[in-house]
N, C-alpha and C positions, 0 to 999 in steps of 0.2 A: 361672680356674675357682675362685680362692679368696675371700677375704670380700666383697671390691667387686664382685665379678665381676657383668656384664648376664646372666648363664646363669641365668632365670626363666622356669622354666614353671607355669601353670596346673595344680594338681592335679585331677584326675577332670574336665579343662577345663573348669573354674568360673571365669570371671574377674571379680575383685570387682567392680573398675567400671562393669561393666553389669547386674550383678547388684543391686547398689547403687542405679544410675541405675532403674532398674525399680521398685526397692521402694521409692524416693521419688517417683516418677512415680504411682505407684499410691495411697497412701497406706497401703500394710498392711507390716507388720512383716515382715523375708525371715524364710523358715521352712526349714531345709537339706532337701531331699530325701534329698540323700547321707549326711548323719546326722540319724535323726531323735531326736524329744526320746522317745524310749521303751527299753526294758529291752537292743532290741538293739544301742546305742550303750554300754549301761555294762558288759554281759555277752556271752561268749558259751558257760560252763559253768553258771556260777552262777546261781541267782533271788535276786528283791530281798530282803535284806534287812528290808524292810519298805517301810509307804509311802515313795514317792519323788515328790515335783515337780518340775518344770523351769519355770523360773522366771527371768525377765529382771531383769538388775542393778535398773531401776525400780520392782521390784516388792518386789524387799526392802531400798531405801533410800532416802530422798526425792532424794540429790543424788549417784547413780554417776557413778564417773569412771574412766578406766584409770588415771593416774598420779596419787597425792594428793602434795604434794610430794617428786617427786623417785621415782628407784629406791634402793632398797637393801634387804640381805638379808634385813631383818625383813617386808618383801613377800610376800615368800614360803612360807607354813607349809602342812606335812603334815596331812592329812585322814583319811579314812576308808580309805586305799588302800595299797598298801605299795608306795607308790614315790619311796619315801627319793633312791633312786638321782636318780630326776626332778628332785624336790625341791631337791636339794642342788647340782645344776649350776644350777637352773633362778634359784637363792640367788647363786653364784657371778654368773651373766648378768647381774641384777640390778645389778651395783657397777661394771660397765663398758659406759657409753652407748655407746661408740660401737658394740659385738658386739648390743647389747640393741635400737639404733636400725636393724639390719638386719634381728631377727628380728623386731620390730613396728614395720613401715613405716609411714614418718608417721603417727604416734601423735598428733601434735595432730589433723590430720586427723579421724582415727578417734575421738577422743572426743570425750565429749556433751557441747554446745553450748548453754548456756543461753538466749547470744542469736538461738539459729540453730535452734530444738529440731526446723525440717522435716529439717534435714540427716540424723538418726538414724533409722536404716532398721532395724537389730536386725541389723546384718550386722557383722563386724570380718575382718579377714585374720593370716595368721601365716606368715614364712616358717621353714621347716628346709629344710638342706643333706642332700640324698640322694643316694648314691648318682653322685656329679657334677656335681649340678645344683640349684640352689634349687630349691623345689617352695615355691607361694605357696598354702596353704591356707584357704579359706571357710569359716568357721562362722556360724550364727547363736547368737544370744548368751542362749537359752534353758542356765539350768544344774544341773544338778541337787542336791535340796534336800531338809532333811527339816527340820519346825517351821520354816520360813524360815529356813534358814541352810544354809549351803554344806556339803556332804556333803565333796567333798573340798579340793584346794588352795585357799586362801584367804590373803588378807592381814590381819597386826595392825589395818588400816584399814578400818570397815566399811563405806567406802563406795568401794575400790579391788578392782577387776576385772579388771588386767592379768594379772596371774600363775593367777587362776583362767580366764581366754579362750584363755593360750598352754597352760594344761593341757588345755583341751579339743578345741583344734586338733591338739595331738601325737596326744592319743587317736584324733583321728579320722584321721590320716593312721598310726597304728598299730593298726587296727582296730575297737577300741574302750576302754574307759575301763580294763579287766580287764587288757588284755594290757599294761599298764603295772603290773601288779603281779609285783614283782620285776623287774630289770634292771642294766644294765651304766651305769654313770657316764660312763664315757669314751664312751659312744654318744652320750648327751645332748652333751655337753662337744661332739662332732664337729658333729651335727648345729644345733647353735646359731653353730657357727663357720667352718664349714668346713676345720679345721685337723686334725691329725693326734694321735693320743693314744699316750700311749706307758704302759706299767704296768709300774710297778716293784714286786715285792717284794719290802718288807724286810728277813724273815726270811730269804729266799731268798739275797740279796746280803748278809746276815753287818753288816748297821747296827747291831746289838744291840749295846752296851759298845764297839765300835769308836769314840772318842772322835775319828780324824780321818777317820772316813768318814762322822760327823754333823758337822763342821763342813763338810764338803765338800758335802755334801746341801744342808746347809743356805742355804750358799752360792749352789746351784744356784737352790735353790727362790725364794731374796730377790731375787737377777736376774731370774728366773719372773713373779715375781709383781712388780715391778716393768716390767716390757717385760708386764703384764698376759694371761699368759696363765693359764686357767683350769685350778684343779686340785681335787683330792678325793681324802679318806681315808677307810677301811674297815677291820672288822675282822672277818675269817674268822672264818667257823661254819663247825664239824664236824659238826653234828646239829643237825635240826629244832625239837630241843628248846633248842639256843643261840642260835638268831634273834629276834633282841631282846632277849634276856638286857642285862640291867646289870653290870657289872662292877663291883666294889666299890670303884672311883674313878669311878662316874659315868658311864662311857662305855658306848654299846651294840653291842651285836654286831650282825653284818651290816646296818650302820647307813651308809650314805652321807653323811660331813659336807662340807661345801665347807670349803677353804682359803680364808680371806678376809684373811689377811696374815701374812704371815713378817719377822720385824725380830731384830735385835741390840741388847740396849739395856744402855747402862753404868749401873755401878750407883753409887750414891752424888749427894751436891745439886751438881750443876751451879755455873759459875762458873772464872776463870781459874784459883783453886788447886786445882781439882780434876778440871783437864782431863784431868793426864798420870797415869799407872798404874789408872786408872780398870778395875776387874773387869767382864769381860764376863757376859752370861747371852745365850744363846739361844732367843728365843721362838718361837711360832708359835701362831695365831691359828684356830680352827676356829668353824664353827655348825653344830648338832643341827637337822637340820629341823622338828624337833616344835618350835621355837620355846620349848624348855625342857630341861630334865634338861642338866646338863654338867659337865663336869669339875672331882673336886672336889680334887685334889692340888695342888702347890706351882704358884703361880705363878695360882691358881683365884679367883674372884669374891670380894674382901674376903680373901683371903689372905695373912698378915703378911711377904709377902716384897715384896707390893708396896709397902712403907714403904722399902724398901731406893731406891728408884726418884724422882728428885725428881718435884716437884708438875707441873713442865712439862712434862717426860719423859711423865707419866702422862697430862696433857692431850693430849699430842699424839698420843698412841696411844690415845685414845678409850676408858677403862677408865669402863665402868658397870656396878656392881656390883646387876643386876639377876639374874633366872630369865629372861633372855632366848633364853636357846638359843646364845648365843656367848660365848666363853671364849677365854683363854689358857694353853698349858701351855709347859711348857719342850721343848725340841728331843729333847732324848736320850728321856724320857717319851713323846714322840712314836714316835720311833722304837720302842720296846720294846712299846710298849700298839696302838698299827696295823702291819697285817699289809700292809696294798696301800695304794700312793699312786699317782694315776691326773694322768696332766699332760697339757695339750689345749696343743701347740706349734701359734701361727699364723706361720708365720716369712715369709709374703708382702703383712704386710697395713701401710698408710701409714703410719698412725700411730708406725710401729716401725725406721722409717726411719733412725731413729740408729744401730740397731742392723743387723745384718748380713741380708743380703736374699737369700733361696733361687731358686736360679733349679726352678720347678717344673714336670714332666713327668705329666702323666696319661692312662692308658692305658686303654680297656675291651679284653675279651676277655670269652673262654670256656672254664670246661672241658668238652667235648662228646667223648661216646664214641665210637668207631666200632671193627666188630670187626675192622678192616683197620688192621694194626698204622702202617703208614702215613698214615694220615688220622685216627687216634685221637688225643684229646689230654683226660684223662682218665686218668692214670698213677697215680696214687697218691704218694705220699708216697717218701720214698726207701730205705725199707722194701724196696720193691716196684722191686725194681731190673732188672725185665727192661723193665715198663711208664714207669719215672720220668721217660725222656727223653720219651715221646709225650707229657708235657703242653706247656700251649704256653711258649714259652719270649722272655725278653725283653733284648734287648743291649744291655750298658753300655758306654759308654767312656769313660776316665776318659784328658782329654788331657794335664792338667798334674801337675805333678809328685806333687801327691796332691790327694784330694779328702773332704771331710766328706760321706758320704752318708749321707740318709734313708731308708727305703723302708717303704712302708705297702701294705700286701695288707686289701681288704674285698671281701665279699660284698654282695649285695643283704639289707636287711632282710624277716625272715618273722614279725614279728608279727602280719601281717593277713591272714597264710594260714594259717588251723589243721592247713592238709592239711602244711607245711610247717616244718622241723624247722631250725637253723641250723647249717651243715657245719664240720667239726673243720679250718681250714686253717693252711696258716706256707708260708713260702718258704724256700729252700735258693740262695744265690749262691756261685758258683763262679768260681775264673779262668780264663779259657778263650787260646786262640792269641794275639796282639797284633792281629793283622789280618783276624782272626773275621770272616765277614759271612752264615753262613749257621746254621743249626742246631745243634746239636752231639749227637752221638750215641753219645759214651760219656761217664762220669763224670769229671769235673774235682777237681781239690785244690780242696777248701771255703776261702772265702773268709772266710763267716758264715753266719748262720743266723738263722730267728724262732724263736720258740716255735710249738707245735702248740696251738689253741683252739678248741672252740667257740663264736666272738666273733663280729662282724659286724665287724673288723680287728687285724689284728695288725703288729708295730712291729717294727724294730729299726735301730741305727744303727752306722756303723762307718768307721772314714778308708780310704779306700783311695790304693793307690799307681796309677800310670799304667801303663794298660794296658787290657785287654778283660775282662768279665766278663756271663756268663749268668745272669739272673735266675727261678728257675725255680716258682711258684708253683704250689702244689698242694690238694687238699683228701686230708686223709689216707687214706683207703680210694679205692680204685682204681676204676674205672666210673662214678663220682658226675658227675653235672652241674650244673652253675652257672655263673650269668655270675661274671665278677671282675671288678674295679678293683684296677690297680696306678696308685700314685703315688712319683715319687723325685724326693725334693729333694736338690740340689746346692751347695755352696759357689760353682763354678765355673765352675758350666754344661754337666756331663757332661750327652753323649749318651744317650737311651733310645729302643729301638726295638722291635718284637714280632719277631721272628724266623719267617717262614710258610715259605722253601724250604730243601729239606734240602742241596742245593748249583745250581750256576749252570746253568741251564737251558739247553737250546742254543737258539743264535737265527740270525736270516738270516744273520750276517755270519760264523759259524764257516769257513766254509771260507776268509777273507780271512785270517783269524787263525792260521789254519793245522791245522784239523780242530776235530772233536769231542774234548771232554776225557775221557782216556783212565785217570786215576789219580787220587787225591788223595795227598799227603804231606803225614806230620808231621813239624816239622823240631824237635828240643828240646836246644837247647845248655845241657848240663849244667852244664859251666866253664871255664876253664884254670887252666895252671900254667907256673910259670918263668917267666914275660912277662921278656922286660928292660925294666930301670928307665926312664921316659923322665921325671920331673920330675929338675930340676936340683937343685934343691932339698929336694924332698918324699922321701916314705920307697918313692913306687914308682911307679905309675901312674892312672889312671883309666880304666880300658875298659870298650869296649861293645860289642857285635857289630850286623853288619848280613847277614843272610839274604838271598840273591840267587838266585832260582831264575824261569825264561824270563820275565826282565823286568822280575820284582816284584823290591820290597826288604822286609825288615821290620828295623825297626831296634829293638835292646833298651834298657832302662835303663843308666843309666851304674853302673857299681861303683867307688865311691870309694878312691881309697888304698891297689891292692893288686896286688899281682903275681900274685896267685891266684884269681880273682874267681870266685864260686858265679853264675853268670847266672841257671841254671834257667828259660831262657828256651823259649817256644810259639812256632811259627807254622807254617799252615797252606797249599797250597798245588795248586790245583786245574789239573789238567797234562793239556796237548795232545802234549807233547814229552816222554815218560816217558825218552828215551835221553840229553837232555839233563843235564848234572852240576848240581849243586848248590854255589852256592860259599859259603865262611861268610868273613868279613872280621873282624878286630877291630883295632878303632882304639883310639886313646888321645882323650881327651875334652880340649881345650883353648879357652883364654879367647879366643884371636886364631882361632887354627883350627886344627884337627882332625889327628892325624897315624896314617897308617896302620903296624901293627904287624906284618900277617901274616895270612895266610891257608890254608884247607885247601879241596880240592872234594872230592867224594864224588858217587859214584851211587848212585841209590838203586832198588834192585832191589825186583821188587814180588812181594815173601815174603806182604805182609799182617802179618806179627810185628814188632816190634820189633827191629833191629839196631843194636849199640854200639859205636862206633866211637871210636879214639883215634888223632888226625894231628900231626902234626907240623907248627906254621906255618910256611910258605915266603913268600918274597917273591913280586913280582908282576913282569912283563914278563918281560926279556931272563934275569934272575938269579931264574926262577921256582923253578928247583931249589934253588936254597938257602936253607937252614934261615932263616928271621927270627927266630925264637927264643922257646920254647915249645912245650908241646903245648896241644888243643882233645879236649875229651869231647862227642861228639854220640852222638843217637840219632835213628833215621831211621824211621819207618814208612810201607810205600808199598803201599796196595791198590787193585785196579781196582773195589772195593766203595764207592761213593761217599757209601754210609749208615753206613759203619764205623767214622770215626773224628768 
């Protein structure tokens, strides 16, 4: 489903090629139906402006082309519109062929043809990642124009048309040219890529004068940007009146810049005797979409620290001391002067193959109301804690010993429905039983959590250890409807699944099995104590429990090195034989094999409440009654309520 992915469909079922073959069959220019060249393609509040033409690349150049040598940033410049946001990923796109050669498919193809001029029909395509799925969108190549010249995005090149075609494409797959004024970075960054965004701020996370949590950033960012994934920085407005503002280094507020390179550069001239103690500086590299105004502090366009840097150093980092709109400042100035850094991770795509490869799970669903507490799923946030379990709910499990998890929560985009507003959502993941396979219906120990947004996705990531966990996404007020998209990347190839029954249904074969189930029980082995020693060597043991109730097992993590071990182990247990005991087992963990230490049984009586029990472990068979040494702290809950626990 991610960048290479064949998952293309036809937007508003336009499909170029025959649309194409038509309008050079015929001899006339395609002209889109689905957007047309008038007021209700560039607005849907506002009037023009003034006069406005729509106007095909031929008409204001003698020689259009999509690509004049090559892509790069300076492609790309801001117009008449305030979608810096767009802008600045769309700059970003720009520097990496292979992201740029997916969203304008065969671009030689698609450009004009001196030797071939029937082939030019006025038609181009464009794709973006929605939602799931590449959506391949039809424009015709009519743009709108005032005195001949391009109203809004435009290239330094006046006879290059690529970045003004993919602006008109987004437009029309987001309604119209307006609803692109104002927006979110990390949407563009997603939909160019198909990869996931993550938004860090800042201020938030305390970067400010933390001198080793900007080398670390920075760190991250130079690996980033070298495994080429796309990123972008911003600077919070509080007031209407700070949007755009300049700052007295140059920089503007609520301004979209793309990162277009992060580097560490030693200072001093190059050569053997000046290889070793060499003084680092940390850079980082931004462009202002206006293709102007930028930063004018240490480390800025002709600024005398660049003499510290030798001549080749400087070559090779491409320093032109133009009003280009691209600059360098130093890292920590980074930090202090931007509030939000937005990073688009593609962690599935070939090219990147040196580096480590996500195993990826993508899910659709829904939050859909119902006033039957049972088939509503629709809960609210966890605020709203009588409704939070009815939303729908999604199963992790995590086999090996830990695992780096992703997890990305989006909605559908509502730019192109005015009637539509974009819901505040985050998810809430919890640890749930080891042997979970159904729903869960009361609140679990938090695992992690996202942030609450009005976004079209939100992010968070976190190592988990092995075991079971409910991934519970929400939009935060309670009743709201909306489809979702969950996505979780994995290190290791943890399991994800949606969760639809609240426990195991009866079926033909119950009375072979020996009835209908009658209980559920929670079994939660808190710990022990006293274990005897069993390493010969070591300072005590290694145990783990194993859960044994009519047939099932569950078995715990190991606890390393301790006679004492905290388990705080889960597991759940859906019962035909409620008179049958429960038995708890703890072993000692070894390299040849496994040695049993002791055991306790219990019945579990069906109170419904919690009961805590402290045993005694005994041996097993013939010498059951005597003590193997130690006690065991469980707790037991057992109700004929199958929705209860």
């Amino acid at each position: 489903m991610g960048l290479f992915g064949n998952n293309v469909v036809a937007f508003k079922g336009q499909n170029y090629d025959q649309l194409r073959k038509t309008a050079q069959s015929s001899g006339t220019l395609f002209e889109d139906p689905e957007f047309l060249a008038a007021d209700s393609s560039l607005f849907h509040k506002r009037t023009s402006p003034g006069r406005i033409e729509w106007k095909r690349p031929g008409e204001l150049c003698s020689n259009p082309h999509l690509v004049v040598d090559g892509t790069k940033s300076g492609d790309v410049t801001q117009g008449q519109l305030g979608n810096c946001w767009f802008v600045a990923a769309t700059a970003n796109l720009a520097q990496e062929k292979e992201l740029w050669e997916k969203v304008v498919p065969n671009a030689k193809d698609q450009d004009w043809d001196e030797e071939n001029k029937e082939k030019y029909a006025g038609i181009f395509h464009f794709r973006f990642w929605r939602f799931g799925k590449w959506q391949d969108v039809v424009i015709d190549d009519r743009l709108p124009c005032n005195n001949n010249k391009l109203i809004y995005t435009h290239s330094e090149e006046g006879n290059e048309f690529w970045s003004a075609l993919l602006e008109k494409a987004y437009a029309k797959i987001s309604g119209c040219y307006e609803n692109l004024d104002g927006g979110n970075t990390a949407d563009a960054l997603v939909d160019f890529t198909g990869g996931v965004a993550e938004q860090i701020n800042l201020q938030e996370e305390s970067f400010v004068g933390n001198l080793e949590k900007h080398k670390e950033l920075h760190a991250h960012m130079k690996k980033y940007s070298e495994r080429r994934f796309l990123m972008s920085a911003s600077i919070k407005v509080t007031s209407a009146e700070e949007m755009e503002a300049r700052t007295d280094v140059g920089l503007v507020k609520g301004h979209a810049y793309g990162v277009t390179a992060v580097k560490t550069v030693k200072l001093g001239e190059s050569g053997l005797l000046n290889l070793f103690n060499k003084e680092k500086v940390y850079l980082v590299r931004l462009r202002n979409p206006w293709g102007e105004k930028e930063w004018t502090g240490p480390w800025s366009d002709g600024s005398p620290e660049w003499q510290k840097v030798s001549e080749s150093q400087r070559k090779s980092l491409g320093i032109v001391n133009e009003d280009d709109g691209e600059f360098w400042m130093p890292f920590e100035e980074f930090c202090s002067h931007f509030t939000t850094l937005v990073i688009c991770r593609m962690p599935n795509q070939a090219f990147f193959s040196l580096h480590r490869t996500w195993h990826e799970t993508l899910l659709l669903s829904q939050w859909k109301f119902n006033s039957n507490a049972v088939q509503n799923r629709a809960g609210g946030c966890i605020n709203n804690k009588d409704t939070f379990l009815q939303n729908p709910q999604f199963l992790l499990s995590v086999d090996t010993e830990k695992d780096d998890i992703i997890v990305s929560l989006s909605q559908p985009d509502t730019r192109a429905d005015q009637n539509e507003q974009a819901k505040t959502i985050g998810f809430y993941v919890m640890e749930v039983e080891s042997n979970r396979k159904y729903r869960a219906h009361s609140i679990k120990q938090k695992a992690f959590m996202s942030t609450y947004i009005n976004s079209r996705s939100v992010f968070a990531k976190q190592t988990l250890l092995r075991g079971r966990y409910i991934i519970v996404p929400t939009i935060f007020e309670a009743k709201i409807e909306s489809p979702l998209m969950l996505r979780v990347f994995s290190d290791t190839g943890a399991g994800v699944k949606e969760l639809k029954e609240d426990y195991p249904s009866p079926g033909a074969m119950e009375c072979c099995r020996g009835g209908n189930i009658q209980v559920v029980s929670q079994v939660t082995v808190l710990g022990a104590t006293n274990l005897p020693k069993q390493d010969h060597f070591g300072g005590g043991a290694d145990p783990y429990v194993y859960i044994k109730c009519e047939g099932k097992t569950a078995k715990s993590r190991v606890q390393e090195n301790t006679l004492n071990p905290e388990f705080k182990y889960n597991a759940i247990f859906y019962r035909r034989k409620a008179q049958q005991p429960i038995v708890i087992e703890v072993w000692n963990h070894n390299v040849v094999k496994d040695t049993f230490m002791g055991q306790a049984i219990f019945m579990a009586q069906n109170k419904g409440q919690p009961e805590n029990n402290v045993a005694v472990l005994k041996k097993r068979g013939r010498d059951s009654e005597d003590a193997a040494g130690g006690n065991i702290s469980v707790v037991i809950t057992t109700t004929d309520d199958l929705r209860a626990l």
